[in-house]
Backbone atoms as SQL, in Angstrom:
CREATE TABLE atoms (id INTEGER PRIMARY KEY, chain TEXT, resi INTEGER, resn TEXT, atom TEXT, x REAL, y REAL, z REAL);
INSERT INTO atoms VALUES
  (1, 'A', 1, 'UNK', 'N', 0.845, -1.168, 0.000),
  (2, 'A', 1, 'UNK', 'CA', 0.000, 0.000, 0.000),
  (3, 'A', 1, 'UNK', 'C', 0.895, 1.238, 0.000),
  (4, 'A', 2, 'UNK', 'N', 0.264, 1.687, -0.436),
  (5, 'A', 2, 'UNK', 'CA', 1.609, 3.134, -0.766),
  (6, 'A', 2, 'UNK', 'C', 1.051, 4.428, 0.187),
  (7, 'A', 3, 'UNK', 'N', 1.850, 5.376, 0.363),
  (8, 'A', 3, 'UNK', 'CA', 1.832, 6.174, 1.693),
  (9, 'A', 3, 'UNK', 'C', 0.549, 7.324, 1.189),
  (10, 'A', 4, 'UNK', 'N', 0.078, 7.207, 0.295),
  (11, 'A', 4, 'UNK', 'CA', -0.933, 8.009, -0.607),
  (12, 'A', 4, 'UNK', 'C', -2.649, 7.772, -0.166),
  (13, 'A', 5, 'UNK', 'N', -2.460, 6.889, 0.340),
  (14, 'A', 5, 'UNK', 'CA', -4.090, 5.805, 0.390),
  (15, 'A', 5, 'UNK', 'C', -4.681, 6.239, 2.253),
  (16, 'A', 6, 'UNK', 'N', -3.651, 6.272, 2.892),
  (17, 'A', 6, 'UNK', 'CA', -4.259, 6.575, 4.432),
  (18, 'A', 6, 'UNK', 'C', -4.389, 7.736, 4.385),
  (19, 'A', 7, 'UNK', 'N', -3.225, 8.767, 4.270),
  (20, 'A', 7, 'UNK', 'CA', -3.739, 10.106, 4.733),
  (21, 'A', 7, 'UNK', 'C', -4.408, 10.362, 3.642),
  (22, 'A', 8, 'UNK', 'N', -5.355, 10.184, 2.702),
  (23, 'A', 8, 'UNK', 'CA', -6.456, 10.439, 1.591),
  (24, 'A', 8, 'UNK', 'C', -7.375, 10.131, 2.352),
  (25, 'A', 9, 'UNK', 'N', -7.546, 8.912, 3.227),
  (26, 'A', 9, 'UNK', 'CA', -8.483, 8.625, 3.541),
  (27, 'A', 9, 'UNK', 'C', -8.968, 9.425, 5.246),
  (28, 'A', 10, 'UNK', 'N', -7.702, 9.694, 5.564),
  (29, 'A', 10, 'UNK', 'CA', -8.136, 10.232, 6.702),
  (30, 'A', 10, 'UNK', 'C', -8.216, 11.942, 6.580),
  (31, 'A', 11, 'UNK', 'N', -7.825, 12.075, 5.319),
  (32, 'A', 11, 'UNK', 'CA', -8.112, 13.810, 5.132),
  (33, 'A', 11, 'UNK', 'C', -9.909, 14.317, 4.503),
  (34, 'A', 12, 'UNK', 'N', -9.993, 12.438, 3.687),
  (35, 'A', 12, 'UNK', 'CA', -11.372, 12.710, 3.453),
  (36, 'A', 12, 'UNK', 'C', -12.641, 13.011, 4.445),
  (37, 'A', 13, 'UNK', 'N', -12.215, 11.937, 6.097),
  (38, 'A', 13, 'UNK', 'CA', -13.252, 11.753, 7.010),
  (39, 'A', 13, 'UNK', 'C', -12.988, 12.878, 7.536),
  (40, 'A', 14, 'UNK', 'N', -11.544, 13.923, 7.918),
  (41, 'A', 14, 'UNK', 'CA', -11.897, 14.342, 8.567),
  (42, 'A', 14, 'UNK', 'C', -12.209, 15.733, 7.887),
  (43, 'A', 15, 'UNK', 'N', -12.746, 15.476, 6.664),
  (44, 'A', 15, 'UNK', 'CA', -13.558, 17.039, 5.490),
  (45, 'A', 15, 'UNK', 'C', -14.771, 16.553, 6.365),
  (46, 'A', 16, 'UNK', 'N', -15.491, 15.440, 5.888),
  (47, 'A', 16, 'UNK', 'CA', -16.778, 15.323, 6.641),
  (48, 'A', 16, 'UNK', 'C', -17.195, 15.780, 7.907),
  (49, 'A', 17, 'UNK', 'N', -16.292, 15.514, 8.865),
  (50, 'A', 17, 'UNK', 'CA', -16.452, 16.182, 10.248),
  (51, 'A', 17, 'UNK', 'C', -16.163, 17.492, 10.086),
  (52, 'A', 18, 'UNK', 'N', -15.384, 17.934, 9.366),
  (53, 'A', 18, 'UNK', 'CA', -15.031, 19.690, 9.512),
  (54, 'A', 18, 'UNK', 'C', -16.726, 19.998, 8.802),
  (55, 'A', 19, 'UNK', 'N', -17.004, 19.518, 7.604),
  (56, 'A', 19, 'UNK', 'CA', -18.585, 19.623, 7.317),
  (57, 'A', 19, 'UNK', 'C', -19.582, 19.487, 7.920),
  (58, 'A', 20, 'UNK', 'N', -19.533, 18.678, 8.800),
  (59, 'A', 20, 'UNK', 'CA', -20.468, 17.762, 9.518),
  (60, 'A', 20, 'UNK', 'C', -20.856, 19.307, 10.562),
  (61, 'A', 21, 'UNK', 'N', -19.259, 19.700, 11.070),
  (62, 'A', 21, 'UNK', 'CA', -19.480, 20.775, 12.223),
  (63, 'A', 21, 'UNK', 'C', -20.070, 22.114, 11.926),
  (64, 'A', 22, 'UNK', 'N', -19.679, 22.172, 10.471),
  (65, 'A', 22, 'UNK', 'CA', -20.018, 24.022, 9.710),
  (66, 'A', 22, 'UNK', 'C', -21.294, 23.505, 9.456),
  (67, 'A', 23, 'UNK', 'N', -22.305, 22.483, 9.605),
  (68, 'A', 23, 'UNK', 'CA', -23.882, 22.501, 9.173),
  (69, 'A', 23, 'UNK', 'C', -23.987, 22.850, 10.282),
  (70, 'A', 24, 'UNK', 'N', -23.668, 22.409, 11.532),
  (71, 'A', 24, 'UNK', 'CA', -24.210, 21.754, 12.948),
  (72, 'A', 24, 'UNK', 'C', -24.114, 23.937, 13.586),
  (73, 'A', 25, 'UNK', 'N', -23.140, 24.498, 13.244),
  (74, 'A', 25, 'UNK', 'CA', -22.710, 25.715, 13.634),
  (75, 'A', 25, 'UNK', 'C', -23.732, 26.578, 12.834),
  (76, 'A', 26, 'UNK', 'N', -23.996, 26.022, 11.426),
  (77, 'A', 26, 'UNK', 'CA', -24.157, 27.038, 10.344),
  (78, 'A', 26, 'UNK', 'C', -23.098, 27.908, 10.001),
  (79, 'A', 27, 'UNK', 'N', -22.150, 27.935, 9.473),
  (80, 'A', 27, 'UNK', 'CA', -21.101, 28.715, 9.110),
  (81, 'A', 27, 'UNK', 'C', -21.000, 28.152, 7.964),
  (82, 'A', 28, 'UNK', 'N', -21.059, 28.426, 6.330),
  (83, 'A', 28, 'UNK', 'CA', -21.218, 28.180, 5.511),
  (84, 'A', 28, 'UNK', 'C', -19.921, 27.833, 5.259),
  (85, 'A', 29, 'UNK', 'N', -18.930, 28.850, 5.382),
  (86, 'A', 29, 'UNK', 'CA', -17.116, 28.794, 4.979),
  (87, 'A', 29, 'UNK', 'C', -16.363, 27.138, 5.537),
  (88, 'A', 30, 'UNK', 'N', -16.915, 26.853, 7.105),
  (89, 'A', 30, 'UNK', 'CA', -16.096, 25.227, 7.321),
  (90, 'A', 30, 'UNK', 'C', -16.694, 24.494, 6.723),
  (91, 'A', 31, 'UNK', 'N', -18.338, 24.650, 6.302),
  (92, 'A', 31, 'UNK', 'CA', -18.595, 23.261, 5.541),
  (93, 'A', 31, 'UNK', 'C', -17.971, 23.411, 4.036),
  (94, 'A', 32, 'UNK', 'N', -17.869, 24.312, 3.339),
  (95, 'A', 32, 'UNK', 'CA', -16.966, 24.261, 2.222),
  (96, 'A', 32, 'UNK', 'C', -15.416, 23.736, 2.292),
  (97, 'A', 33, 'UNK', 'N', -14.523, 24.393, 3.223),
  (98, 'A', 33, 'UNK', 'CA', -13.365, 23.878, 3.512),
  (99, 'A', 33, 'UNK', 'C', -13.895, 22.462, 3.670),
  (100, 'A', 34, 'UNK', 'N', -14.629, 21.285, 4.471),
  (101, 'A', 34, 'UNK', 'CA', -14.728, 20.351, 4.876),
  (102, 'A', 34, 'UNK', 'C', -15.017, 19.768, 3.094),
  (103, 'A', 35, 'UNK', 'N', -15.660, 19.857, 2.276),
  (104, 'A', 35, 'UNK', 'CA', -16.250, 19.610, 1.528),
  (105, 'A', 35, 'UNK', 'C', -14.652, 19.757, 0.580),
  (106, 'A', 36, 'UNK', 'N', -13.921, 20.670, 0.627),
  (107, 'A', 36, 'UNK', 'CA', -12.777, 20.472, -0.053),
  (108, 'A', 36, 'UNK', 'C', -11.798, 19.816, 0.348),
  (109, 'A', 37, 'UNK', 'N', -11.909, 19.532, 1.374),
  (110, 'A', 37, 'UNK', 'CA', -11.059, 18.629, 2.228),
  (111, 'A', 37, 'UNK', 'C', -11.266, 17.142, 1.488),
  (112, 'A', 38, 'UNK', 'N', -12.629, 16.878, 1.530),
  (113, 'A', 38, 'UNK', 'CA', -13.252, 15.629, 1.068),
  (114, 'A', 38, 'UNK', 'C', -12.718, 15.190, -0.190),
  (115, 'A', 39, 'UNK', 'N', -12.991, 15.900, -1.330),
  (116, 'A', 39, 'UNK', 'CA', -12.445, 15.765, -2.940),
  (117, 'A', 39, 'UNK', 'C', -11.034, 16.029, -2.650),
  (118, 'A', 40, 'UNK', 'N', -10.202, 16.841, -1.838),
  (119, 'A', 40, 'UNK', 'CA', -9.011, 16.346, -2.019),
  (120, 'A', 40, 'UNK', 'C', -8.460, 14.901, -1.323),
  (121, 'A', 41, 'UNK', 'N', -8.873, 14.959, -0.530),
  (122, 'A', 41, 'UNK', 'CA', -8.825, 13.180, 0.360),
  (123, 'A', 41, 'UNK', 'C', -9.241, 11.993, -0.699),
  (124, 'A', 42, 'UNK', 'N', -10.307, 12.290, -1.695),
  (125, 'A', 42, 'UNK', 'CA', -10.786, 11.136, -2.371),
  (126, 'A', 42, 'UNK', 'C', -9.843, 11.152, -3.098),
  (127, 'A', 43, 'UNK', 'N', -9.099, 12.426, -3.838),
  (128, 'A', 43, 'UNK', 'CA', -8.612, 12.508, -5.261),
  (129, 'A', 43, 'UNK', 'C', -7.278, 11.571, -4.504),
  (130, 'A', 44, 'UNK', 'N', -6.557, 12.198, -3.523),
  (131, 'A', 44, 'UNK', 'CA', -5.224, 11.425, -2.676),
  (132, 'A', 44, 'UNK', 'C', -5.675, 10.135, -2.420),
  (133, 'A', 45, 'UNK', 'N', -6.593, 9.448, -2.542),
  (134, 'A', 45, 'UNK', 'CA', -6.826, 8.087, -1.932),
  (135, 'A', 45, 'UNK', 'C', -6.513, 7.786, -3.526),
  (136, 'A', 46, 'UNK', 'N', -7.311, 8.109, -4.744),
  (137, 'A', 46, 'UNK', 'CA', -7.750, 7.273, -5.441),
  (138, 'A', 46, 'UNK', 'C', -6.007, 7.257, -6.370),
  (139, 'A', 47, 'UNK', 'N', -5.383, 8.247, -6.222),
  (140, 'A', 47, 'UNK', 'CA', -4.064, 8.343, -6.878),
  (141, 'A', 47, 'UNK', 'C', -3.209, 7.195, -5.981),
  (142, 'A', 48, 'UNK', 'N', -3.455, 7.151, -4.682),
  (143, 'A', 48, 'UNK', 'CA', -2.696, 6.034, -3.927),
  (144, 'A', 48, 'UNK', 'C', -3.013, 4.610, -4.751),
  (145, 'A', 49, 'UNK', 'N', -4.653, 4.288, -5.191),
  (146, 'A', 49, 'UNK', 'CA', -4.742, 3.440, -5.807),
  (147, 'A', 49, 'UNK', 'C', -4.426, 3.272, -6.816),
  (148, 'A', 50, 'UNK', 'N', -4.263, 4.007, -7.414),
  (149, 'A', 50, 'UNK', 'CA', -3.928, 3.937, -9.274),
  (150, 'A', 50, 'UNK', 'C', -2.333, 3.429, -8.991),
  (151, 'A', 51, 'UNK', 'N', -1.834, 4.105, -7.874),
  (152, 'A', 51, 'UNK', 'CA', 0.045, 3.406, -7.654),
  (153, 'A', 51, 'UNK', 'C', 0.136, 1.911, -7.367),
  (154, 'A', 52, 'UNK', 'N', -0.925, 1.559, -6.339),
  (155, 'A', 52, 'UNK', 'CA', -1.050, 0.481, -6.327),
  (156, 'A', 52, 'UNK', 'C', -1.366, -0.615, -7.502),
  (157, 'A', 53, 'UNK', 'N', -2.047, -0.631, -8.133),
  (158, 'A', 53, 'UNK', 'CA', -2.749, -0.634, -9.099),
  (159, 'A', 53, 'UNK', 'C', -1.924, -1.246, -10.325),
  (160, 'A', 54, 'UNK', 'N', -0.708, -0.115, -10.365),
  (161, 'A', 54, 'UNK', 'CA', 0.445, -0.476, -11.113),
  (162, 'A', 54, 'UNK', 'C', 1.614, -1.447, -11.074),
  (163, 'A', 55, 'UNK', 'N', 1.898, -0.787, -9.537),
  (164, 'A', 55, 'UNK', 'CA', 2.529, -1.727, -8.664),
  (165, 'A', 55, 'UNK', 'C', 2.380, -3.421, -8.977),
  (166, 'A', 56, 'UNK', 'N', 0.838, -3.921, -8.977),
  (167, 'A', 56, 'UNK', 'CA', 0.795, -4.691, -8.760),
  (168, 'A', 56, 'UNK', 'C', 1.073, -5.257, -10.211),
  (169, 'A', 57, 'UNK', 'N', 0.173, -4.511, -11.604),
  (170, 'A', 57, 'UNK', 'CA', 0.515, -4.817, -12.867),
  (171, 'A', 57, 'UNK', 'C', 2.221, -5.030, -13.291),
  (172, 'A', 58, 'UNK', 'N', 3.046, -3.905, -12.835),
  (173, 'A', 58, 'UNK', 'CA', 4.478, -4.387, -12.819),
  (174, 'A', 58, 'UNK', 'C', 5.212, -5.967, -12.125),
  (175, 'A', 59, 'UNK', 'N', 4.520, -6.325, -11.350),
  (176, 'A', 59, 'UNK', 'CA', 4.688, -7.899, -10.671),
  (177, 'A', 59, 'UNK', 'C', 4.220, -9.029, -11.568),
  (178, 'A', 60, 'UNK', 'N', 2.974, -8.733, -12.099),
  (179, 'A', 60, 'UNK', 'CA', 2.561, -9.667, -12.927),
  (180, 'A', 60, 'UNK', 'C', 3.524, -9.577, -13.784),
  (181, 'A', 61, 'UNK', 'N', 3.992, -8.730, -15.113),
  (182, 'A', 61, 'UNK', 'CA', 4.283, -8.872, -16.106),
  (183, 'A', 61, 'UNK', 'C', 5.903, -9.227, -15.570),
  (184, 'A', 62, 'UNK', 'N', 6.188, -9.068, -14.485),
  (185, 'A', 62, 'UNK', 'CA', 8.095, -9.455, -13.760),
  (186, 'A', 62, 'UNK', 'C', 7.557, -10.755, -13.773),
  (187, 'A', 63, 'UNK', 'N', 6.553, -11.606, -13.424),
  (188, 'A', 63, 'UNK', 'CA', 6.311, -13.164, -13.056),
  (189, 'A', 63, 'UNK', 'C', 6.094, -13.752, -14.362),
  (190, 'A', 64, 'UNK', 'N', 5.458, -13.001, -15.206),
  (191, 'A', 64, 'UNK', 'CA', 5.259, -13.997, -16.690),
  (192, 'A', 64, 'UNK', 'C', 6.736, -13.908, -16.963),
  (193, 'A', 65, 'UNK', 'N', 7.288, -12.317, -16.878),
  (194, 'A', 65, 'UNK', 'CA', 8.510, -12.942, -17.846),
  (195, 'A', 65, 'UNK', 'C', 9.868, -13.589, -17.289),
  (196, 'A', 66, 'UNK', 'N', 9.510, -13.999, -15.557),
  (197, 'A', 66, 'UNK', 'CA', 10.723, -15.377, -15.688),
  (198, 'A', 66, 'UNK', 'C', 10.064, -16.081, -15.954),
  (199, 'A', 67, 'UNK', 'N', 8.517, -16.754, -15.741),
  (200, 'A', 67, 'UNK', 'CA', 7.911, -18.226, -16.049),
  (201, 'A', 67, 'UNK', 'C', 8.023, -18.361, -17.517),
  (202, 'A', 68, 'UNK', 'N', 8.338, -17.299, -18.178),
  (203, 'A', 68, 'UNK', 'CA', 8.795, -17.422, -19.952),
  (204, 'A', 68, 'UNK', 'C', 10.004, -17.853, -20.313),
  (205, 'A', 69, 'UNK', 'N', 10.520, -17.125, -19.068),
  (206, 'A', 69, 'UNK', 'CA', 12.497, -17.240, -19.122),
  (207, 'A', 69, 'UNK', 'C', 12.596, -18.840, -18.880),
  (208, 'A', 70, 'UNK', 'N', 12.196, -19.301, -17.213),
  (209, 'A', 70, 'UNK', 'CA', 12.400, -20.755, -17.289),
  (210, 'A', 70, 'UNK', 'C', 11.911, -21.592, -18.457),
  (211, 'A', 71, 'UNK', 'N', 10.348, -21.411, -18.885),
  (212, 'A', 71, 'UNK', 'CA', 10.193, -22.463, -19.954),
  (213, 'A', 71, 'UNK', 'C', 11.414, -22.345, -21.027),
  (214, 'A', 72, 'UNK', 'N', 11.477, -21.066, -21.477),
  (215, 'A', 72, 'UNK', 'CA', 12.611, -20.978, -22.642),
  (216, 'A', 72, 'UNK', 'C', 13.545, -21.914, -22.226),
  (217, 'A', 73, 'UNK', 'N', 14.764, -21.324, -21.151),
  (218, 'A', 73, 'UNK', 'CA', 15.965, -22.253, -20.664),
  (219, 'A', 73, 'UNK', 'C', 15.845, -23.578, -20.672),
  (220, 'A', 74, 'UNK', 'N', 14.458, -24.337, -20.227),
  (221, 'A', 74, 'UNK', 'CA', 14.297, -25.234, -20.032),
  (222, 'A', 74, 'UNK', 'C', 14.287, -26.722, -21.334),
  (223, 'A', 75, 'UNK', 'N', 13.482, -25.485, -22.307),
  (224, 'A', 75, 'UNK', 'CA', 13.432, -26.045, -23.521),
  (225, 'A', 75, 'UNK', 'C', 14.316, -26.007, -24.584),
  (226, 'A', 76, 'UNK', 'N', 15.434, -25.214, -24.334),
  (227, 'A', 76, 'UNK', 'CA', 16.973, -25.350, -24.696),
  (228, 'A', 76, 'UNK', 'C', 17.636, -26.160, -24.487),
  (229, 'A', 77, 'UNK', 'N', 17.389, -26.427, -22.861),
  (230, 'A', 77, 'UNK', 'CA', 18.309, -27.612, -22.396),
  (231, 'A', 77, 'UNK', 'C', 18.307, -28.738, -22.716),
  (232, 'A', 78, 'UNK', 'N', 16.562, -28.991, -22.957),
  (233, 'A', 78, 'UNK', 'CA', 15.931, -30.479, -23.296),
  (234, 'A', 78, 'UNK', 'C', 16.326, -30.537, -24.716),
  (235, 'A', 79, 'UNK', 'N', 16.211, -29.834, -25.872),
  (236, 'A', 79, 'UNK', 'CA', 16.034, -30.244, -27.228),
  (237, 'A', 79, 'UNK', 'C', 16.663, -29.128, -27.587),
  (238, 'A', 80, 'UNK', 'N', 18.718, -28.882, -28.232),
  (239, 'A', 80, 'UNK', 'CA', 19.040, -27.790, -28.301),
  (240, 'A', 80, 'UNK', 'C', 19.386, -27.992, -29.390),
  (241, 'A', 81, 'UNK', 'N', 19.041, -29.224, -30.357),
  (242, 'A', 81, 'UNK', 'CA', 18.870, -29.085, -31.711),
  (243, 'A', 81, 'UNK', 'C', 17.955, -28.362, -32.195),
  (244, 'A', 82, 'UNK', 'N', 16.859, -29.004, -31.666),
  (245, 'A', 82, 'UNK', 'CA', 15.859, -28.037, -32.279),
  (246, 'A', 82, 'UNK', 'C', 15.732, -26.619, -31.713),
  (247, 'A', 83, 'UNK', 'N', 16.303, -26.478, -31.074),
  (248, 'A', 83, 'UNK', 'CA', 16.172, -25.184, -30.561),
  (249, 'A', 83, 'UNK', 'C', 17.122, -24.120, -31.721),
  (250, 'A', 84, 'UNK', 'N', 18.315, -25.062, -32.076),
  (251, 'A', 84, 'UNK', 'CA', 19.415, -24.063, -32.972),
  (252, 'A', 84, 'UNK', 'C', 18.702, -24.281, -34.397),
  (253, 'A', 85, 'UNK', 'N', 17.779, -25.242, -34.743),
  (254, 'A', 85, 'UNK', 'CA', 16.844, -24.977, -36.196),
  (255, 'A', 85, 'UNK', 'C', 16.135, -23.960, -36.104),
  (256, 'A', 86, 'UNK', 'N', 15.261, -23.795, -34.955),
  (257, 'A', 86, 'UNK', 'CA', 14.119, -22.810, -34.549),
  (258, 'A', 86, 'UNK', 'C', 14.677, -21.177, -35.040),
  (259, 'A', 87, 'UNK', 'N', 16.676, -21.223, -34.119),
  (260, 'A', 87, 'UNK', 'CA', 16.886, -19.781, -33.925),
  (261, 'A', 87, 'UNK', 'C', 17.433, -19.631, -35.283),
  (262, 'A', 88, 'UNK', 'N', 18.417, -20.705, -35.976),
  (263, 'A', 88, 'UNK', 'CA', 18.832, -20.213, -37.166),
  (264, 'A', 88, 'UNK', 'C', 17.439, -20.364, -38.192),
  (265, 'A', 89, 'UNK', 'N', 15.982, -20.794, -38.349),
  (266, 'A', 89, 'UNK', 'CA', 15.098, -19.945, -39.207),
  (267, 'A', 89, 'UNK', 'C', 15.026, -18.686, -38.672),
  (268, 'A', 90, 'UNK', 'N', 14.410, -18.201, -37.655),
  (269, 'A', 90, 'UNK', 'CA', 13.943, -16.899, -37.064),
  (270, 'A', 90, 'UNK', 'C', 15.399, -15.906, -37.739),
  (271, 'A', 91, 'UNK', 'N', 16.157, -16.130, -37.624),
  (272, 'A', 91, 'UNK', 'CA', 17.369, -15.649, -38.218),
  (273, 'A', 91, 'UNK', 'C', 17.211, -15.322, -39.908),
  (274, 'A', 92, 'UNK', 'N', 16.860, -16.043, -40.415),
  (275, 'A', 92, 'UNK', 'CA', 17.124, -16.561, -42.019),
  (276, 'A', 92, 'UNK', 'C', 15.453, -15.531, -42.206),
  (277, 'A', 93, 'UNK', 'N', 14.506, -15.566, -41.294),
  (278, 'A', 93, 'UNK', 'CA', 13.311, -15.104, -41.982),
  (279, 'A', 93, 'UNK', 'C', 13.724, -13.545, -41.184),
  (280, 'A', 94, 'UNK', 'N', 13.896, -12.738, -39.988),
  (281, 'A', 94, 'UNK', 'CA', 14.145, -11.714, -40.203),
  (282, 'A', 94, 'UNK', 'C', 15.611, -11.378, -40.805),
  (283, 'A', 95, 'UNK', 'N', 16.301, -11.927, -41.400),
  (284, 'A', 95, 'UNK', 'CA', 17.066, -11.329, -42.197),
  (285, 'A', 95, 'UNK', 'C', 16.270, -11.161, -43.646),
  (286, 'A', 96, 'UNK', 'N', 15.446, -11.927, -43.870),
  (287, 'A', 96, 'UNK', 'CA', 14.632, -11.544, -45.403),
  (288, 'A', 96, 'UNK', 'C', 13.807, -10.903, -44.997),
  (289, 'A', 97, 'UNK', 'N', 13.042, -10.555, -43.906),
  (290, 'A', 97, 'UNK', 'CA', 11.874, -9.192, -44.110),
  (291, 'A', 97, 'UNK', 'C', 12.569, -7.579, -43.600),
  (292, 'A', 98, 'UNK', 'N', 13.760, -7.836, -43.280),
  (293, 'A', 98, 'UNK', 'CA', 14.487, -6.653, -43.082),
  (294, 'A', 98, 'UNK', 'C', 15.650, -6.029, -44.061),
  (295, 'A', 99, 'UNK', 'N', 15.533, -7.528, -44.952),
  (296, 'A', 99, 'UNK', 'CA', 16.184, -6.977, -46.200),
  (297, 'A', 99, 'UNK', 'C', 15.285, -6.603, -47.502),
  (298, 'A', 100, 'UNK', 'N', 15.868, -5.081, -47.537),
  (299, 'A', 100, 'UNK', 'CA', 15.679, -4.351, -48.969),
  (300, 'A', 100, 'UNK', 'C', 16.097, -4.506, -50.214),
  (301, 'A', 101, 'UNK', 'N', 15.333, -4.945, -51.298),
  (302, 'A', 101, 'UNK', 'CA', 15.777, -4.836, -52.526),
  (303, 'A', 101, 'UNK', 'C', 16.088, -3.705, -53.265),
  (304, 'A', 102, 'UNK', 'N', 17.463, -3.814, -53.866),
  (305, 'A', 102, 'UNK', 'CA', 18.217, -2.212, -54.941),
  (306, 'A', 102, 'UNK', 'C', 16.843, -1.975, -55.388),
  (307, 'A', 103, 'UNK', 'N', 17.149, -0.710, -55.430),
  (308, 'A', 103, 'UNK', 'CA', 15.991, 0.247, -56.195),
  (309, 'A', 103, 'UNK', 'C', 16.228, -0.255, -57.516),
  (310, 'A', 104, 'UNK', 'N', 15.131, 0.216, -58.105),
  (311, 'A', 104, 'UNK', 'CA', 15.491, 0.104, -59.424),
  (312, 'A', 104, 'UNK', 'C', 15.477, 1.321, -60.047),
  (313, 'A', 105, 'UNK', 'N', 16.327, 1.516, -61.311),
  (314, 'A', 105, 'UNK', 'CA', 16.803, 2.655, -62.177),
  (315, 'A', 105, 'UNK', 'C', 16.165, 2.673, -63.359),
  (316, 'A', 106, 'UNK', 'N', 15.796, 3.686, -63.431),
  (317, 'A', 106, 'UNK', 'CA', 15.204, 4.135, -64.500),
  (318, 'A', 106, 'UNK', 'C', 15.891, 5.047, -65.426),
  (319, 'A', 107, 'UNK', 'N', 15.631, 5.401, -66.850),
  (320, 'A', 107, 'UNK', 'CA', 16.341, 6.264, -67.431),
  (321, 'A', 107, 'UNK', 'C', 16.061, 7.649, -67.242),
  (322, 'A', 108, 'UNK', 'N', 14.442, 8.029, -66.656),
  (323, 'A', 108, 'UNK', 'CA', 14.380, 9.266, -66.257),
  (324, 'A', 108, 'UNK', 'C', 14.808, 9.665, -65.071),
  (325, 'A', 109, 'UNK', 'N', 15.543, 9.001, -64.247),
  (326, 'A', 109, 'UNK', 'CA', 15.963, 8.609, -62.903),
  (327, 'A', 109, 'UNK', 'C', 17.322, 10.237, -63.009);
């Protein structure tokens, strides 16, 4: 949980009580402050979540890509013939879609 999510949440409750008190008084000015207190507490909570959020998306995609890494290694180790057919095509086919053919010349060229 990231340091964003509590004090959001405790700046939101305590807009409500600063609100809660400017109805209870009638003083129009604390229930506004309280009321801005609130949207900034939600906006700080919900940015704590969006970190989180990420946080957690950055873990997933760190866990697929060793469980990709081991299968790979793994399947090198087991069959590294076929593994050196596999890399020398992948080789042989992006060397032909990254190779350009000479222009061709023309006489109005």
């Amino acid at each position: 949980m990231t340091d964003d999510r509590i004090p959001g949440t405790v700046r939101n409750m305590g807009g409500k009580v600063q609100e809660g008190v400017g109805k209870v008084i009638g003083d129009a000015q604390i229930e506004a402050k309280g009321l801005m207190n609130q949207a900034a507490g939600t906006i700080q909570d919900a940015y704590g979540q969006a970190l989180d959020s990420a946080a957690e998306g950055a873990e997933v995609v760190k866990q697929a890509a060793i469980e990709g890494h081991d299968f790979l290694k793994k399947f090198i180790e087991e069959n590294p013939y076929t593994a050196t057919v596999i890399a020398v095509g992948m080789g042989f086919f992006l060397g032909y879609a990254a190779h350009q053919p000479p222009r061709r010349r023309y006489w109005w060229d």
